[in-house]
C-alpha positions as CSV (number, residue, x, y, z in Angstrom):
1,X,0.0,0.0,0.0
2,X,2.0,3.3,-1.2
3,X,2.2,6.1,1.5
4,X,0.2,9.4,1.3
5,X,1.9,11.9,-0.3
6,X,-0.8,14.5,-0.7
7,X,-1.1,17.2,1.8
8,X,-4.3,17.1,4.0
9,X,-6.7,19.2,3.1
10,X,-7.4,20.3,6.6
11,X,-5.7,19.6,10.5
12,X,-5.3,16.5,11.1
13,X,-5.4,14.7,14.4
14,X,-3.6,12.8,16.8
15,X,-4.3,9.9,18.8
16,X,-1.8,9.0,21.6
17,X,-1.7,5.5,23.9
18,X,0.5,3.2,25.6
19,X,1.2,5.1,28.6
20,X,2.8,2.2,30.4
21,X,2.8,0.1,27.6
22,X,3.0,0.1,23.7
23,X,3.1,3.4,22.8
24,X,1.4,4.7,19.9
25,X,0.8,7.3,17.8
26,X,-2.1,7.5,15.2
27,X,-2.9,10.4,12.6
28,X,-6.5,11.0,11.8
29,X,-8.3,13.2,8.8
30,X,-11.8,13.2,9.7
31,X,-13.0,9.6,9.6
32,X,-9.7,8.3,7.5
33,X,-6.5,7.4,9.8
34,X,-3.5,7.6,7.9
35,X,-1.2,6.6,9.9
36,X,-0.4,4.4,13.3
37,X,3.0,3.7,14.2
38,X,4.1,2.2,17.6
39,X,7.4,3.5,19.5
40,X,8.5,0.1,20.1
41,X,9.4,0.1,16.3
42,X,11.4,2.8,15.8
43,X,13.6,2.1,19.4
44,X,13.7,-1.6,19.0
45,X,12.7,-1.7,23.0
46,X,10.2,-4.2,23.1
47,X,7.0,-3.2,24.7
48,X,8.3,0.6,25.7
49,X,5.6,2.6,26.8
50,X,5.4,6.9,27.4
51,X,6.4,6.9,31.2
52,X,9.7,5.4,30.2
53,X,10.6,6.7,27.0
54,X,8.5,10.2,26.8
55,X,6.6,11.8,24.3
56,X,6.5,9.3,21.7
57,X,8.5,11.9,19.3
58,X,9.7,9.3,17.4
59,X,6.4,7.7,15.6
60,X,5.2,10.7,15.2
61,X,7.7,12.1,13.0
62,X,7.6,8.6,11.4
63,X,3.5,8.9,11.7
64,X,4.0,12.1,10.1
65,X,6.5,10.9,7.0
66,X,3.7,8.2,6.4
67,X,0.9,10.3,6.0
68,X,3.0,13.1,3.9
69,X,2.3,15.8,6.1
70,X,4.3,17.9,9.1
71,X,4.0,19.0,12.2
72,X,2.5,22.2,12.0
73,X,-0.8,20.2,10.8
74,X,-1.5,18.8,13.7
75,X,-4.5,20.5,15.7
76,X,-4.4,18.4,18.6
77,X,-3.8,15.7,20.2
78,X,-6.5,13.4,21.9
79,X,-5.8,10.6,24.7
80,X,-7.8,7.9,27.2
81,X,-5.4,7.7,29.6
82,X,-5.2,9.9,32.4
83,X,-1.5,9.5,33.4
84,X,-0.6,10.7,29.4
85,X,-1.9,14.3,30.1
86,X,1.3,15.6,31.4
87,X,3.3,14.3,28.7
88,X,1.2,15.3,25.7
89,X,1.8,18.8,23.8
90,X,-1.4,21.3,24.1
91,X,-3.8,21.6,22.7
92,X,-5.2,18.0,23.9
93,X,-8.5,16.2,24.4
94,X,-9.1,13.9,26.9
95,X,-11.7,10.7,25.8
96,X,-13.0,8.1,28.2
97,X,-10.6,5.2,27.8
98,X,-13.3,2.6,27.4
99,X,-15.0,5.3,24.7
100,X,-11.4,4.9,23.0
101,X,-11.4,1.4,22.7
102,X,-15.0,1.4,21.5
103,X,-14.2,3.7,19.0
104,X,-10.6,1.7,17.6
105,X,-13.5,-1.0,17.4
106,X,-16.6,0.2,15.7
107,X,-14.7,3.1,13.2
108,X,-12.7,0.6,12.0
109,X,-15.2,-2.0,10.9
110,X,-17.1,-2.4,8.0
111,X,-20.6,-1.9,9.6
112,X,-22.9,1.0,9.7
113,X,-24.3,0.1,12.7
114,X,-23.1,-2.7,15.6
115,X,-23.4,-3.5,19.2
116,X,-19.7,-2.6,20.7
117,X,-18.4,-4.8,23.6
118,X,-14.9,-3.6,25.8
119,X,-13.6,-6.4,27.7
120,X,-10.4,-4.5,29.7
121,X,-8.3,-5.0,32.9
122,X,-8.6,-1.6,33.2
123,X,-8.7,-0.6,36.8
124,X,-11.9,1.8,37.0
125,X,-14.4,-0.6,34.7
126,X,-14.2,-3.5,33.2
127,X,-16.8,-4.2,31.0
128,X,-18.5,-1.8,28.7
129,X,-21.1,-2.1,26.3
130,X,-21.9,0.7,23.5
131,X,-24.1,1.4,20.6
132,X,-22.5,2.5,17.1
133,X,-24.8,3.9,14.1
134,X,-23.1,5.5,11.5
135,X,-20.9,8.3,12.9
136,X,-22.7,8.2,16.4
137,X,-21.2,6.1,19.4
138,X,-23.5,6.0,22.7
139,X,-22.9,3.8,25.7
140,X,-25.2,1.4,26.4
141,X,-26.5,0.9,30.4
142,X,-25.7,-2.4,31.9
143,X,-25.9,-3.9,34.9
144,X,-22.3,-5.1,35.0
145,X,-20.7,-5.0,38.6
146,X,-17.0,-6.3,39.9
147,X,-14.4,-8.1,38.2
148,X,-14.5,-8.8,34.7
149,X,-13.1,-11.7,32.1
150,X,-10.0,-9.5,31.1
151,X,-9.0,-9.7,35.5
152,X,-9.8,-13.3,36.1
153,X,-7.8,-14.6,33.0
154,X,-5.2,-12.4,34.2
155,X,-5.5,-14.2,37.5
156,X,-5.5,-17.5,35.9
157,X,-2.0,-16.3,34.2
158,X,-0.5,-15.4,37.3
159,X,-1.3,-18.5,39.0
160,X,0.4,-20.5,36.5
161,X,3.4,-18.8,37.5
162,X,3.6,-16.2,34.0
163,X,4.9,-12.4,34.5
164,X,1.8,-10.3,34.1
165,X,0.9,-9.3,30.9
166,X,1.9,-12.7,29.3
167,X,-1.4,-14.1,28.5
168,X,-0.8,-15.1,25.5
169,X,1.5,-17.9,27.1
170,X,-1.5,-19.7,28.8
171,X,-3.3,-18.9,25.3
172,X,-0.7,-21.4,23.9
173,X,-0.5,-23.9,27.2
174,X,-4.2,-24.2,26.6
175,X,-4.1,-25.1,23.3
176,X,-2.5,-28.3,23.4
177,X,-4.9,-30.2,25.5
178,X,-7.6,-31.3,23.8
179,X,-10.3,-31.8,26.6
180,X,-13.4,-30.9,25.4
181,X,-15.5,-29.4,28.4
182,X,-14.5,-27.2,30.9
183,X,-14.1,-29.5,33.9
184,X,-14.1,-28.4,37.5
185,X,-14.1,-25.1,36.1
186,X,-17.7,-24.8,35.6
187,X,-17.9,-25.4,39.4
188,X,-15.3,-22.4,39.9
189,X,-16.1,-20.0,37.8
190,X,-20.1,-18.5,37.0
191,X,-21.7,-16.1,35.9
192,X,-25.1,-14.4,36.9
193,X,-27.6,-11.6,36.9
194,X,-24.3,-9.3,35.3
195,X,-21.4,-10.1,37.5
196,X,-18.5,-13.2,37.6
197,X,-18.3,-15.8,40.4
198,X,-15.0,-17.0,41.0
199,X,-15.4,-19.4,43.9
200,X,-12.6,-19.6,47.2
201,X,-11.0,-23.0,45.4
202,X,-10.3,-21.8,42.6
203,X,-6.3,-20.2,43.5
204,X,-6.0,-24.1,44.5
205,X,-7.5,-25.4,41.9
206,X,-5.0,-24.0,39.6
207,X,-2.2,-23.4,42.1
208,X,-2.0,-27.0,41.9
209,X,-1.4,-27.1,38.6
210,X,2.0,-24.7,38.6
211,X,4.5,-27.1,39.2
212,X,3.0,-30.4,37.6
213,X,4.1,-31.8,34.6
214,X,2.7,-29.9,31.3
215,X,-0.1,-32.2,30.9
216,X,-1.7,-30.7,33.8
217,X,-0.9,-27.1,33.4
218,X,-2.4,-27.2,29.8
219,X,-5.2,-29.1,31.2
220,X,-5.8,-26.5,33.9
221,X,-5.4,-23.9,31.8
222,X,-7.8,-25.2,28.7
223,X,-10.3,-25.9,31.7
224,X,-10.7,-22.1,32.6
225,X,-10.1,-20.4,29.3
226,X,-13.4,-22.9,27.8
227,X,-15.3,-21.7,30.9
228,X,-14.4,-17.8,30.4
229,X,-15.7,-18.4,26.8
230,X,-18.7,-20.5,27.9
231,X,-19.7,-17.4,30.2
232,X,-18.0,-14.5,27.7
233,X,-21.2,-15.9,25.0
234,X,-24.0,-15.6,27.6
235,X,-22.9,-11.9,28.5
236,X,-22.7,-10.9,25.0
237,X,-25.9,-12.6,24.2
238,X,-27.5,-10.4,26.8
239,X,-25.5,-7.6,25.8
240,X,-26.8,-7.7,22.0
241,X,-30.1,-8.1,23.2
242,X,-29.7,-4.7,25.0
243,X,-28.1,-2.4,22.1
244,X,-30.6,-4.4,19.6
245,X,-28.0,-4.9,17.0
246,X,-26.4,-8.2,16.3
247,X,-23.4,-6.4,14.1
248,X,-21.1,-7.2,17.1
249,X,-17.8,-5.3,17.6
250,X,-14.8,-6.1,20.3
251,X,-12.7,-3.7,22.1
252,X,-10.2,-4.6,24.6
253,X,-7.1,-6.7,25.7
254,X,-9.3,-10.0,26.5
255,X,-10.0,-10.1,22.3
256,X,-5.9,-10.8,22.0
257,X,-7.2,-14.1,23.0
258,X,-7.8,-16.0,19.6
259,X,-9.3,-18.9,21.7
260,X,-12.4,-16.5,22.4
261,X,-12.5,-14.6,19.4
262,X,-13.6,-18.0,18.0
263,X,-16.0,-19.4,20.0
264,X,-17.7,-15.8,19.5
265,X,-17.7,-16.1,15.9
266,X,-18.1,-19.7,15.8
267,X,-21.4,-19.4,18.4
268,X,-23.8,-18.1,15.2
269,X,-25.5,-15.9,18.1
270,X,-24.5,-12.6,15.9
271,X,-24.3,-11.6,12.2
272,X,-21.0,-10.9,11.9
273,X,-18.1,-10.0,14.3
274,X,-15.4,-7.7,14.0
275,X,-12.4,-7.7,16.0
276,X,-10.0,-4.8,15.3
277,X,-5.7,-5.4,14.1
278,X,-5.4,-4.2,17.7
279,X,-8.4,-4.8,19.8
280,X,-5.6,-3.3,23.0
281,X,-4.6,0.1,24.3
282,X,-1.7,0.3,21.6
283,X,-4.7,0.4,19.5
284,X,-6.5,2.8,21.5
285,X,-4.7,5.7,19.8
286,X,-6.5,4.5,16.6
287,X,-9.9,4.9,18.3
288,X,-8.5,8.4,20.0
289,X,-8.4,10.2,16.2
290,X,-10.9,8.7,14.4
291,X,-13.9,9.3,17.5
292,X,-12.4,13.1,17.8
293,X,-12.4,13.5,14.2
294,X,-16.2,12.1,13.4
295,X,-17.1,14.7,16.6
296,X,-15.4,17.6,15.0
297,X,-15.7,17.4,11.7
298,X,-19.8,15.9,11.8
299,X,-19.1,13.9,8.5
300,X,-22.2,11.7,7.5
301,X,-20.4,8.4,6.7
302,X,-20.2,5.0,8.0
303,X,-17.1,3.4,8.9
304,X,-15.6,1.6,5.8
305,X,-12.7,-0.5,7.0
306,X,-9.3,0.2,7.7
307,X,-6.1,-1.2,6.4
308,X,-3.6,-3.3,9.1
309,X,-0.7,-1.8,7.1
310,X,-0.6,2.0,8.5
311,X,3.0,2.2,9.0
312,X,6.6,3.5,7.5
313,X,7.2,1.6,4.2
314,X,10.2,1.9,2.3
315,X,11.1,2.2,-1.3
316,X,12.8,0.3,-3.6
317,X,16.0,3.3,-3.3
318,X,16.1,3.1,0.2
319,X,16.5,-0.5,0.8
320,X,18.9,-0.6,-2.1
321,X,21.2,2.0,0.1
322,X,21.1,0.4,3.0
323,X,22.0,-3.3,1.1
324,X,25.0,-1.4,-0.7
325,X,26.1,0.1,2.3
326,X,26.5,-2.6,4.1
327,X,28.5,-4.4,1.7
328,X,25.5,-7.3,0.9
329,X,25.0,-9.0,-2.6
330,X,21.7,-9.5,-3.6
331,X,19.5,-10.0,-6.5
332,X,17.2,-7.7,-8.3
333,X,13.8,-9.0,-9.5
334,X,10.4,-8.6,-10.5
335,X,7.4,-10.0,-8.5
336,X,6.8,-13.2,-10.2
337,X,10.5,-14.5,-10.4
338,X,10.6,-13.3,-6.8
339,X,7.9,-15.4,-5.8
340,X,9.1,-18.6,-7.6
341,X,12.9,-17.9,-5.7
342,X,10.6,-17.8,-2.9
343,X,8.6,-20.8,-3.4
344,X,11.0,-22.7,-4.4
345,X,13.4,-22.1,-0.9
346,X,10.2,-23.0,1.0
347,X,9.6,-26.7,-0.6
348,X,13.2,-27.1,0.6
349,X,12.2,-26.5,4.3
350,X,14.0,-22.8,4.2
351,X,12.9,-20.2,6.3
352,X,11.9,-16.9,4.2
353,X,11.9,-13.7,4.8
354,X,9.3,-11.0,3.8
355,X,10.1,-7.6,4.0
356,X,7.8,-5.2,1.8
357,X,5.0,-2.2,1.5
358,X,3.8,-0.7,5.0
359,X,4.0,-1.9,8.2
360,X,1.3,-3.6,10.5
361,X,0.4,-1.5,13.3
362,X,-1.2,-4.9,14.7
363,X,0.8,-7.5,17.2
364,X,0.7,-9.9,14.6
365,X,2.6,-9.8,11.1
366,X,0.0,-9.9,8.1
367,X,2.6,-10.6,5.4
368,X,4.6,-6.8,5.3
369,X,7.0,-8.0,8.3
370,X,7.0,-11.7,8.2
371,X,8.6,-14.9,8.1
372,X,7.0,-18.2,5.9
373,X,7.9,-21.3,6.4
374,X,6.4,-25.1,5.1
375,X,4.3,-26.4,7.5
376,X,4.8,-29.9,6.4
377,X,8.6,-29.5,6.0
378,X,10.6,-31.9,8.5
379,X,11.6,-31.0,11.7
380,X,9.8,-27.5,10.9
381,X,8.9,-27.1,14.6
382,X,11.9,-27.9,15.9
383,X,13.8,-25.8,13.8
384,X,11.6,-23.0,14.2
385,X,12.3,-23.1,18.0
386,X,15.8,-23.5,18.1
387,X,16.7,-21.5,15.5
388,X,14.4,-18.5,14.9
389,X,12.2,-17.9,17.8
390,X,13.7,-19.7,20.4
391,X,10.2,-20.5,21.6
392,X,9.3,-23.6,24.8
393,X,8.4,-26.4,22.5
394,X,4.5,-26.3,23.6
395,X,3.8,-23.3,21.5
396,X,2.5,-23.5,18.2
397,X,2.8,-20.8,15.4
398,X,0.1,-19.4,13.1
399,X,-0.9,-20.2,9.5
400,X,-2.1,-18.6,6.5
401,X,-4.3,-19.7,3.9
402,X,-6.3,-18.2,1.2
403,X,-10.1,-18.4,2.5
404,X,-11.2,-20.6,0.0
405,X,-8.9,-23.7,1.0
406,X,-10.0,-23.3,4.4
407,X,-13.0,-25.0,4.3
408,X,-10.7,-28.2,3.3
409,X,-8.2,-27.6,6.0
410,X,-10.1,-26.6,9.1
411,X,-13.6,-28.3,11.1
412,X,-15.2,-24.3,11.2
413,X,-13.4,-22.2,7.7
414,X,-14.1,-18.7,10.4
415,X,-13.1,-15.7,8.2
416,X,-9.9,-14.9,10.3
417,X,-7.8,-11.8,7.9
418,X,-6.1,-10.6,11.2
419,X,-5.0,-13.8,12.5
420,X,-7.4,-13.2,15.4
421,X,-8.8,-16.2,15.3
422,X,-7.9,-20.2,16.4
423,X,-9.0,-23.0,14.1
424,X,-9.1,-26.9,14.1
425,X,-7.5,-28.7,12.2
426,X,-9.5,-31.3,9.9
427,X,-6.0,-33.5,9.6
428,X,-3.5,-32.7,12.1
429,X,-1.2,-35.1,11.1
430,X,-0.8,-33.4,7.8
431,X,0.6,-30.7,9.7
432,X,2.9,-32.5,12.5
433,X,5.9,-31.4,11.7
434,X,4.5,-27.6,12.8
435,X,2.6,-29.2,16.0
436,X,3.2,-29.6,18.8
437,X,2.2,-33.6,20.2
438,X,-1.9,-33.4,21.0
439,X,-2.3,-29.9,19.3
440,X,-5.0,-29.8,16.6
441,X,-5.5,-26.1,16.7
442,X,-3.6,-22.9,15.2
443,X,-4.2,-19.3,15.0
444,X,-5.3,-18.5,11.1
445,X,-4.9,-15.5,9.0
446,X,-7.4,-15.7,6.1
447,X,-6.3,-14.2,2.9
448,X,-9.5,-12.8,0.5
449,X,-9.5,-12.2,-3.2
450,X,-8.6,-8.9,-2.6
451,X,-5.1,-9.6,-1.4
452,X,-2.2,-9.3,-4.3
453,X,0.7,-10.2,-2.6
454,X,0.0,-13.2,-0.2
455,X,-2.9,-14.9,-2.6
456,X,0.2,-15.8,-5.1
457,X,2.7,-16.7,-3.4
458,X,0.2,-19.0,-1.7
459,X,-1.1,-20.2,-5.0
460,X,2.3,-20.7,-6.6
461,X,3.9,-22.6,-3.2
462,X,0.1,-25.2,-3.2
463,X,1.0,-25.7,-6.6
464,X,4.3,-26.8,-6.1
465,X,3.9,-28.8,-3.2
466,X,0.5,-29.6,-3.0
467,X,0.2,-27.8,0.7
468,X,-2.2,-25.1,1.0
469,X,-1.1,-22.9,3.6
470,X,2.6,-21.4,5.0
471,X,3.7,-21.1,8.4
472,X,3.3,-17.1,9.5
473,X,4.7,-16.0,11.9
474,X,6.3,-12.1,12.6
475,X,10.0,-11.3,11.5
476,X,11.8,-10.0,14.5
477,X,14.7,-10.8,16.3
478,X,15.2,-12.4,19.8
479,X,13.5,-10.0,22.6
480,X,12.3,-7.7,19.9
481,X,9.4,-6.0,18.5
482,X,8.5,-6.6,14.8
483,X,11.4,-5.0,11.9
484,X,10.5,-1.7,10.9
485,X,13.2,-0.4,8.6
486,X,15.4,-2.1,6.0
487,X,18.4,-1.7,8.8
488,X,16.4,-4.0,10.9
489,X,15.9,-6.7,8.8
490,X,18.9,-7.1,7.8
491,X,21.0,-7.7,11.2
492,X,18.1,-9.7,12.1
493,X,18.4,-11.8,8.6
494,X,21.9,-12.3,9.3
495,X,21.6,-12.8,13.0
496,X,18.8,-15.9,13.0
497,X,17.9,-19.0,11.3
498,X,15.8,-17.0,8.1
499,X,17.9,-18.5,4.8
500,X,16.3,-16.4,2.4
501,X,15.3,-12.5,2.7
502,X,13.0,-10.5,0.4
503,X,13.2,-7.1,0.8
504,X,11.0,-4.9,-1.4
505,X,12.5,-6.2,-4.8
506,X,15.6,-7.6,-3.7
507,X,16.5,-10.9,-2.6
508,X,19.3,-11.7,0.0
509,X,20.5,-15.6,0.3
510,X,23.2,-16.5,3.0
């Protein structure tokens, strides 16, 4: 997707998050962003927030570069975090932080109108419910009280004995055990009249769990993630009932969680669900602009959609520079012969690369900052771990494939473009040498006909090896955020297991 270069026609907007986490910066025109960009990126410090590196000066001058404009065209800036106030530039606009996440939500989905849930661990509220038609967001009353999902999964992490804000971790414990039901955990964990249960044995009940062998632990951990999601359905199913539009939209750090942003979709209670590239407060910046630009500006249309590739992108002259200056051979080619160099290093088991357009302002790599690999290659897993990632062998990596082979591949083919989403497997043993022993799940991403770059390369790689999907997972090195620039993906090309790099229209081979 090529950068804006056209000066707005009018100020533009800026959205600030990430206060102790995950700072961000997002540019707004009205109801368009045109550009998010995380600070993590720029100072390869994984995670960095604004109390510990500042004003997040550095994506917005990057923010800025994407969206072709400068400084002086920024208005103001808005935020939805208290603590950010005394770090931001004037003029600024303060937004209720759930109203934020509500907004990143609903303004950047395809629906006119939708019922908007925020599931948070944020320390006022937890649990909000909203009402979106057309440029008009209105909280909706519920009788929610106490503790919400977002806290008790958290609980349920720390238990296990994982640092906070490491979810994702019992995410992947619980996706290797392939109990069915909940367990005990229906016993443990309830929910009634707008308000969770979580009963006095429950710390024990999965206290017990932290030093046993990893059957157990996965076990535990399956048991109260299915219950969270048995309950998470019949709140939402009350919540719909109560905003009276079954267009449902999800806001929050619970929807990280791929496990639950299936069984929602999977459930056939709603029309559609939408969960935003970055349902979290890094995305919250996103919702900042685009809520305080449809207030100022009054603009009669409907959210459209919004890309996941927002950030810096770099052209073909700049990557060449940085190549030649660092002394590197490489070849020059056109998209189909780079494809079929590509393709053809995959079928050997090779790890590839993929550096091109703009960047996801997402967690997960879409296909602009990523690294393929075969999934039916041998010893794929295990090379993967040791080599790349450097991963505990219970955790499983995501796939791509183009929506219409999913119905072959997986029990439920769930629409999935962001890779939000966890599917089964219809064969698993197709696909052993990327699981792990008793998974038969994987987080997807779901490539459309609209999609030019990762459609062919998936085509051409089926073709050759009769395997409809690749291995996806993001192109970063050891204790780092996702590459941003050229620079970055070349020390991390050279310093992991990735045999092949393309970068723009350049290939690198070690």
């Amino acid at each position: 997707m090529p950068v804006e270069s056209a000066q707005s026609t009018r100020a533009l907007i800026s959205g600030i998050s990430g206060y102790r986490r995950h700072a961000t910066v997002a540019l707004g025109d009205g109801s368009v962003l045109k550009a998010v960009c995380q600070q993590e990126r720029l100072t390869r410090v994984r995670g960095i927030g604004v109390e510990k590196g500042g004003f997040p000066t550095d994506a917005l001058e990057a923010a800025l570069q994407c969206a072709g404009c400068d400084a002086d065209q920024v208005s103001e800036t808005v935020f939805a975090e208290p603590a950010l106030e005394t770090s931001l530039p004037k003029p600024v606009q303060r937004l209720d932080h759930h109203k934020a996440h509500a907004a990143t939500a609903f303004y950047t989905s395809p629906f006119s109108e939708a019922t908007i849930v925020v599931c948070d661990g944020d320390a006022v509220r937890e649990i909000s419910v909203w009402k979106g038609r057309g440029t008009q967001l209105v909280e909706v009353d519920t009788a929610w009280h106490g503790q919400g999902f977002a806290s008790v999964y958290s609980r349920l992490t720390k238990l296990l004995g994982f640092q906070p804000q490491m979810e994702s971790l019992v995410e992947a414990l619980a996706r290797i055990d392939p109990t069915p039901d909940p367990g005990r955990a229906q016993e443990l964990v309830t929910y009634r009249d707008g308000s969770l249960s979580v009963a006095p044995g429950f710390d024990e009940f999965v206290d017990g769990a932290r030093g046993a062998a990893l059957p157990e632990r996965s076990r535990v951990a399956a048991s109260v993630q299915r219950q969270i999601g048995v309950l998470l359905l019949e709140f939402l199913r009350d919540a719909v009932s109560d905003a009276a539009s079954t267009n449902l939209c999800l806001g929050g750090g619970l929807f990280y969680n791929a496990f639950l942003n299936s069984v929602v979709r999977q459930s056939g209670l709603f029309r559609s669900v939408f969960v935003p590239v970055n349902p979290g407060n890094g995305g919250v910046a996103a919702g900042c602009a685009l809520a305080r630009g449809y207030e100022r500006h009054r603009r009669d249309e409907s959210p459209s959609g919004t890309s996941p590739f927002l950030g810096p992108e770099y052209s073909n002259p700049e990557i060449k520079a940085v190549l030649d200056n660092c002394k590197l051979n490489y070849t020059f080619a056109e998209d189909g012969e780079l494809r079929r160099h590509a393709v053809e290093a995959l079928s050997r088991g090779e790890f590839v690369g993929w550096f091109d357009g703009r960047m996801e302002w997402g967690r997960r790599s879409l296909g602009n900052r990523s690294v393929f690999a075969n999934p039916a290659a041998p010893y794929a897993l295990e090379n993967l771990n040791r080599f790349l990632k450097h991963r505990a062998a219970y955790r499983t990596y995501g796939l791509v494939a183009r929506q219409e082979d999913c119905e072959t591949l997986f029990d439920s083919p769930t629409p999935s473009p962001f890779m939000e989403c966890e599917l089964t497997l219809k064969e698993p043993e197709r696909f052993k040498a990327i699981l792990p022993p008793h998974a038969t799940r994987a987080q997807v991403q779901t490539v459309g006909p609209e999609d030019a770059t990762l459609r062919p390369l998936l085509a051409e790689f089926s073709e050759l090896t009769g395997v409809p999907a690749l291995v996806n997972t993001s192109f970063n090195g050891l204790h780092e955020p996702i590459v941003c620039s050229p620079h970055d993906a070349v020390r991390v090309f050279f310093g992991s297991g990735i045999d092949v790099a393309v970068l723009g229209s350049f290939l690198l081979r070690k």
